[in-house]
N, C-alpha and C positions, 0 to 999 in steps of 0.2 A: 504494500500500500504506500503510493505518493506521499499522501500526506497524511497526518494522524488525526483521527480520531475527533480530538478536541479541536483541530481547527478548520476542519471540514463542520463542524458544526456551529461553531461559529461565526462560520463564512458565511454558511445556510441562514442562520438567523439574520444576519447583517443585511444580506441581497434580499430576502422577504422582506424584511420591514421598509428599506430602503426603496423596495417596488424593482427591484433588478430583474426576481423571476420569481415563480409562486414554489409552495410546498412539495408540489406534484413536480415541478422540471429538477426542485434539486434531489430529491429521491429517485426520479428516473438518471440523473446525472452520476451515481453512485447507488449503483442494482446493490451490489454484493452488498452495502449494508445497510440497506435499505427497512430493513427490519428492526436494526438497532436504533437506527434514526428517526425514523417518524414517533416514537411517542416521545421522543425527549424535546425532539420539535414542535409537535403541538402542546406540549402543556408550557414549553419556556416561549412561545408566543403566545398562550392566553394569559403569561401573567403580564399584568400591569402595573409600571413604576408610578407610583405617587410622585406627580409633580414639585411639590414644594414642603416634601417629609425627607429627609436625610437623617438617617442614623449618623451616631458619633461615632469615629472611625475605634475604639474600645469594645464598641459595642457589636459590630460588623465581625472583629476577629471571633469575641466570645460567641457570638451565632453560630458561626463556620466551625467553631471547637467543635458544638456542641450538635449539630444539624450530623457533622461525621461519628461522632461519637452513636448517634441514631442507627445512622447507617451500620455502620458495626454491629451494631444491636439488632436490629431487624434482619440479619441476614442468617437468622436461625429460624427460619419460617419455615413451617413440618411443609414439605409437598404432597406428600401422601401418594407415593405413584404406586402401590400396590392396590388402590381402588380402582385405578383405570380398569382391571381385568376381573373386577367382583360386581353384581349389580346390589351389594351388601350395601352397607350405612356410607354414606358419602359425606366428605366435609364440606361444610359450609360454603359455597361460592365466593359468597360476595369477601367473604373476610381475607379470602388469599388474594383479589384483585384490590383490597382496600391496602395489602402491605406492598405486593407492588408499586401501587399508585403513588403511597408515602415514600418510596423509596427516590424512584422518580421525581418528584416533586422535591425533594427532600436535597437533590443533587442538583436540580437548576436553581433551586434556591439561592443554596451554596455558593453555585460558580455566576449568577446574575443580582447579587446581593450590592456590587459595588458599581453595578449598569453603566448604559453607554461605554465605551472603546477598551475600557478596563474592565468589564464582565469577567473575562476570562484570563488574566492577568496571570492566576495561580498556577497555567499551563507550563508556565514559563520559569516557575520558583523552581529553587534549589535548597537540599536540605539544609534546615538553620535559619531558611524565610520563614516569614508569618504564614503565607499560604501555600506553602509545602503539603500540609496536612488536608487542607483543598484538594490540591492536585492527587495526594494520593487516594483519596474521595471518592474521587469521581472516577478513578480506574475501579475501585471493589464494584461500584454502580454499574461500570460498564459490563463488568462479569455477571452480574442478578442476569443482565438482559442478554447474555449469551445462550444461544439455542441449545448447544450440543459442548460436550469434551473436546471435540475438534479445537470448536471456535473458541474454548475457554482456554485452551493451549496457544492459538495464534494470539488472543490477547497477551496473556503469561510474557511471551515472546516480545510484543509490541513496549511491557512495562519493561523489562529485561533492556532490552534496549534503550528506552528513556534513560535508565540510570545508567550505563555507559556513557551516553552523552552529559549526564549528570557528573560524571567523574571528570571528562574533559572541559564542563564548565566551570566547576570549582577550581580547578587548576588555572585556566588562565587567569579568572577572577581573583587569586591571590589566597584563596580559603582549601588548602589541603587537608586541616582538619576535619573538615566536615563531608573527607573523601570516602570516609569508613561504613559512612552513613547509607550512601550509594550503595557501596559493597554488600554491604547486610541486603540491601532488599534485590540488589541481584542475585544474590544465593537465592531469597527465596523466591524471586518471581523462574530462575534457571530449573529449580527443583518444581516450582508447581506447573510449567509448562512440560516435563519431564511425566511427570506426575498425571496430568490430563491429557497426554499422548500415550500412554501406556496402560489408560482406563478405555480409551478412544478405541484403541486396539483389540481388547479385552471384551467388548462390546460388539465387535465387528465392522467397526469405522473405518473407511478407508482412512491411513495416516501417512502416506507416501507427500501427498503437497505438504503438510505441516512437518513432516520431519525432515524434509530435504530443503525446507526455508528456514530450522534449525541451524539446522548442518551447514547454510550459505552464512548465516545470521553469526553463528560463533567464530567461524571463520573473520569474518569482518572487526566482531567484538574481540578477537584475541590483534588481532594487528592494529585496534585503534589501544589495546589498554597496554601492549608494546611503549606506544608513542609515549602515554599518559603517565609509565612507569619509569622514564627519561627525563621528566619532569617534574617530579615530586621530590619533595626531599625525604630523605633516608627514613624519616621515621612514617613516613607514609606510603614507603615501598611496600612493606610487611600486608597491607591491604591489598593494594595493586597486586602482587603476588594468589593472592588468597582469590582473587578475581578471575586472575588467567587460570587458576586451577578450577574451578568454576566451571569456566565455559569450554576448558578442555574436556571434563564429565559431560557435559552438555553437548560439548561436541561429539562422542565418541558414542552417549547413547540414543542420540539421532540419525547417524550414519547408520547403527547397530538394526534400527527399525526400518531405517529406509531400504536396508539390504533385505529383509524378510520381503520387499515389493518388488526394488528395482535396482540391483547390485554396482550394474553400472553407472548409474548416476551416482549411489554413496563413494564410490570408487572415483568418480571424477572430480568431486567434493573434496574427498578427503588427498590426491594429490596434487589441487592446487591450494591445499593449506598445507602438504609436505612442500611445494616449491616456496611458499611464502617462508617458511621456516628457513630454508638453505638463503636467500635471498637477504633474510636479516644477518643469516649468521656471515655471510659475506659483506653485508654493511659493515656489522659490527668489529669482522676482522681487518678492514680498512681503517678503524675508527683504533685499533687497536686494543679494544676492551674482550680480554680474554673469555670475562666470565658472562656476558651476554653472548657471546659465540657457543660458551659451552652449553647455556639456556636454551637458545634455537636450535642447537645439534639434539639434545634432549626432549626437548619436545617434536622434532623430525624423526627420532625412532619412537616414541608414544607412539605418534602419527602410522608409522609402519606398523607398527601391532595392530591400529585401525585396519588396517587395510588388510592384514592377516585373516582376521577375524569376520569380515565383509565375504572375500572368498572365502572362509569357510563356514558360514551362513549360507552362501549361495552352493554349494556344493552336497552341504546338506538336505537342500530343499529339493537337490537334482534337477536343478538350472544351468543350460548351459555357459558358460563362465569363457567362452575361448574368445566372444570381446573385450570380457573384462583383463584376462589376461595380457590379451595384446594392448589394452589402454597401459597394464603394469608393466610389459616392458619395454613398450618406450617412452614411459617416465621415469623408471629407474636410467634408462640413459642418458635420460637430461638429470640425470640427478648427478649420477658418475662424475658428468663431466663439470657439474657445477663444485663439487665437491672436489675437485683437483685444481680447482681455480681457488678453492679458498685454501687449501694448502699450501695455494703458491704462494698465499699473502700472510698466514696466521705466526703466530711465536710460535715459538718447539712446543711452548709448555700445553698449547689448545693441538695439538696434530695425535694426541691418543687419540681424542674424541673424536677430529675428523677421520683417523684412520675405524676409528667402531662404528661410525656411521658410514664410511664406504662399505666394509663388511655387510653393512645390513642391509644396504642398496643391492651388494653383489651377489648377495644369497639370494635378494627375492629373485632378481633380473633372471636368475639361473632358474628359479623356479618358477616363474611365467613361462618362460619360453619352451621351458620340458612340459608342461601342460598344454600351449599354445601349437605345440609340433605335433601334439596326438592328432589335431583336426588340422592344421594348417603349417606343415612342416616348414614349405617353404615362406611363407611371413616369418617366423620365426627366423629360421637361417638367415633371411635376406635384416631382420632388425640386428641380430647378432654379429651378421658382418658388417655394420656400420657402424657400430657399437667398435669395434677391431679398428675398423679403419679412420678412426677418430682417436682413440687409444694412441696408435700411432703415430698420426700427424703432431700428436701431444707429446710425445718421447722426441719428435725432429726439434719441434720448436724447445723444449728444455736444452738439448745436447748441441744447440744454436745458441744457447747464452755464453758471453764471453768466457765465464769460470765453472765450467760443466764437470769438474773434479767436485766442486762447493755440493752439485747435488749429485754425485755417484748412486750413494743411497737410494735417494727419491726415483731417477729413472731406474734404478734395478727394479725396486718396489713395479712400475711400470707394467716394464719388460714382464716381469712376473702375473700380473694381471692380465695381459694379453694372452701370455701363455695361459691361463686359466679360461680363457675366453674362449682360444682356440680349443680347449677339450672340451665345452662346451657345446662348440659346435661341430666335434664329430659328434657326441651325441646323441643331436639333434639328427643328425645324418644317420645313424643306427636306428633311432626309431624311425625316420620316414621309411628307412631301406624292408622295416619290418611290418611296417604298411604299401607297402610295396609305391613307394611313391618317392624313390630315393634319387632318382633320372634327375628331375628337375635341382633338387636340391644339392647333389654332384656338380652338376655343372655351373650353376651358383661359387662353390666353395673353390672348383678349378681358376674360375676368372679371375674372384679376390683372391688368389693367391699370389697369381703372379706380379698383381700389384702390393702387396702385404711384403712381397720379399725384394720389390723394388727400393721401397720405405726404407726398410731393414739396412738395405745397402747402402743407402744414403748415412743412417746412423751410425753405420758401421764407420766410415768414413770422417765423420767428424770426431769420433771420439779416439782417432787414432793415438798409442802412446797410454791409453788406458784401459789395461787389459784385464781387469776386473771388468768393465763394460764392454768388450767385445765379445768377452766369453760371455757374457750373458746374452748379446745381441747373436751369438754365433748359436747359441742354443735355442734362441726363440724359431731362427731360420731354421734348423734340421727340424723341428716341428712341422713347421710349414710344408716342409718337404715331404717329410712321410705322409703328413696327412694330403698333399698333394697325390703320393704315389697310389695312395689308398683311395683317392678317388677316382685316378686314372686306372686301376684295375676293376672298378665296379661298371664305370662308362663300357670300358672296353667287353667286359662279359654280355653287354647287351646291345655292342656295336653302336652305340649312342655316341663314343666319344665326341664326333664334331669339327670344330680348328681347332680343340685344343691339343697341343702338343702329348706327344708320349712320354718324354723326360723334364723333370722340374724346369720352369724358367731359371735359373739361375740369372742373377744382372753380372754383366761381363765385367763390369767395375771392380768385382770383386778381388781381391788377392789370389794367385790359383794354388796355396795350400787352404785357403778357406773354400774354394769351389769343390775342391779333393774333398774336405772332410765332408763336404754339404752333401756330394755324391757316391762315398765311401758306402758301401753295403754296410747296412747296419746287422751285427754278431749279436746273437740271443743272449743276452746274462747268462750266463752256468749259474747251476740250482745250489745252493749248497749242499753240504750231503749232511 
């Protein structure tokens, strides 16, 4: 929803009276809550302001105490829905539309006590104003008049968000103390929209739009209370903190419901709130603040358990999952590659973390695409070797910086990943071949290869003098190779081979004792005895 709640009806009130348009154009202007609005529109247009009677502003607050205090109070009205299904004793009619009615009445009261352009003033307080307790007012009101648990959760949601924006406006305003305040009623408007989507469910409500505008909603709320926690001073971190954990729950048990519906949207959801994550923790690592990098990496694997847990909800349910897979691995490739870019910039002391958070990139990535290759081998193969041939271009441009000894290490690390990449992708080759669909996916793995050992020989090349990294580049190559030779012998069984050559491309570049060993018959290990 555009806009909220209280200034669509206030807008409505203003153009009515004003003569702009009638009751009927702004109810038809706004179907979807069309239902909520007309009673609170007709009765806050049949009241009428006394002329030349003005209360004393003393006497205006204690009204408004005391009119919410009501409200509070009357929201214990028995419904009695177990009489719907008896033609037994039934309750009183009139008296359950007489506590509505009070209630209603009771809320325009409230919010048109101070008339004319400041009617609605309280929309706009922040905890620690006089009409804070106004505004919270007229949200319990807006709940009486919600239809269903659906709708009592998209409110939930709607108040949830207010006080997010309530934490960003005490912060600029200079009042952090009264940030905690916010915090308190986000927990519990996050827990009661939680709470009315999982009765919603329970009932048999659809709950796939309310929990996937969750799941957008906390996304948003976790990146605005980032900002907000940057901003505060230290003793009102402890809250800001207490918030992101919040709507991290929040976030995690909306995804959890939306997957029971529609796997791959919670799946899309929840990794562009893992990109969000890597995105800060790269700010941050430019910013050089170790421990907001390790915050983002942390909540980037939470985020990964999300997503764990999404596929295997949907798995469970024996849904096919082979889009959602393919959506997971190639976002774990943009994740790889964002995550060697903060490497490139973080202190020693933050590179555990990025290195546990590539780990847990490179476990899924591996496990998408062994799922993803049962139905669609060759998609697989084909994201895997871009995934390689990105790798790579990333090992040239490192072993291109002037003091390529500084990072030995790091492009080993690499080198190493690649290699891990390539077993991967025989893998994937073994299961297509046992789906007998292995043709396409061979001759895939033949063409990047010979460009994958082109790469290699470039690397080779620059790191000359460091033989620690050529031996490692010299072994990523005899990979390549075998796994070349082993696809030229599966082509060839079925005469498919094509242009591609019969013997490895080798690049001519190379030194010709490194071509020897590249083409050197490889000897079985002897077994021990």
């Amino acid at each position: 929803m555009l806009k909220k709640f209280e200034d669509i009806l206030a807008q409505c009130i203003e153009d009515i009276k004003a003569g702009r348009c009638s009751l009927e154009d702004c109810l038809a202007k706004y179907p979807s809550i069309s239902k909520q609005l007309e009673p609170l529109l007709r009765i806050a247009l049949e009241i009428r302001e006394p002329p030349d009677i003005k209360p004393a502003p003393a006497f205006k607050v204690r009204a408004r105490v005391q009119l919410m205090e009501q409200i509070h109070a009357m929201r214990g009205v028995t419904k009695w829905p177990w009489f719907r299904y008896t033609g037994q004793v039934k309750p009183i009619p009139y008296k359950r539309r007489f506590n509505m009615v009070a209630i209603i009445v009771a809320v325009v009261l409230a919010i048109s006590a101070l008339g004319g352009g400041t009617a609605y003033a309280s929309q706009g307080s922040l905890p620690g104003d006089v009409l804070y307790p106004v505004k919270l007012g007229t949200e319990q009101a807006r709940l009486v008049l919600a239809a269903n648990d659906v709708d009592k959760a998209e409110l939930y949601l709607t108040f949830a968000t207010s006080r997010v924006e309530e934490m960003t406006a005490l912060v600029e305003r200079g009042r952090p103390e009264k940030v905690d305040i916010a915090v308190n009623g986000y927990d519990k408007a996050m827990a009661m929209a939680t709470q009315k989507m999982e009765a919603a469910s329970g009932k048999g409500l659809g709950i796939a739009d309310i929990s996937e505008s969750v799941g957008e909603a906390t996304s948003n709320h976790l990146s605005t209370l980032d900002e907000v926690y940057e901003r505060v001073p230290d003793e009102a971190k402890p809250a800001i903190e207490r918030a992101r954990e919040v709507s991290m729950n929040g976030h995690g048990n909306a995804l959890r419901a939306l997957a029971r519906e529609n796997p791959v949207r919670a799946t899309e959801i929840n990794l562009a709130a893992m990109e969000g994550s890597l995105n800060r923790a790269k700010a941050k690592a430019e910013q050089n603040d170790t421990q907001e990098v390790g915050n983002a990496l942390l909540r980037f694997e939470e985020l990964h358990q999300f997503g764990e847990e999404i596929s295997d909800i949907a798995q469970g349910l024996g849904q096919d999952i082979t889009a959602l897979e393919e959506l997971v691995a190639l976002a774990t490739s943009i994740h790889l590659t964002a995550l060697d870019e903060v490497m490139d910039i973080v202190p020693e002391e933050a590179q555990e973390a990025i290195a546990r958070a590539r780990e847990v990139s490179m476990s899924r990535h591996g496990n998408a695409l062994r799922a993803l290759a049962r139905e669609n081998p060759v998609r697989a193969i084909q994201i895997n070797l871009m995934l390689m041939e990105g790798h790579l271009n990333g090992i040239r441009v490192m072993a291109e910086k002037p003091e390529p000894l500084r990072l030995q290490e790091r492009l080993q690390e690499r080198i190493r990943e690649y290699e891990r990449l390539n077993n991967l992708g025989q893998e994937i080759s073994q299961i297509a071949r046992g789906l007998g669909k292995g043709t396409p996916v061979d001759q895939l793995v033949g063409q990047a290869t010979a460009n994958h050992l082109t790469l290699l020989a470039e690397v080779h090349q620059q790191v000359q003098g460091q033989a620690q990294l050529q031996q490692a580049i010299e072994t990523a190559m005899q990979a390549c190779v075998k796994n070349y030779e082993t696809v030229v012998t599966a082509l060839k069984e079925k005469d498919m081979l094509g242009q591609l050559p019969e013997k490895p491309p080798i690049p001519a570049e190379l030194p010709d004792e490194v071509k020897e060993k590249l083409l050197k018959p490889k000897v079985p290990a002897k077994r021990q005895p």
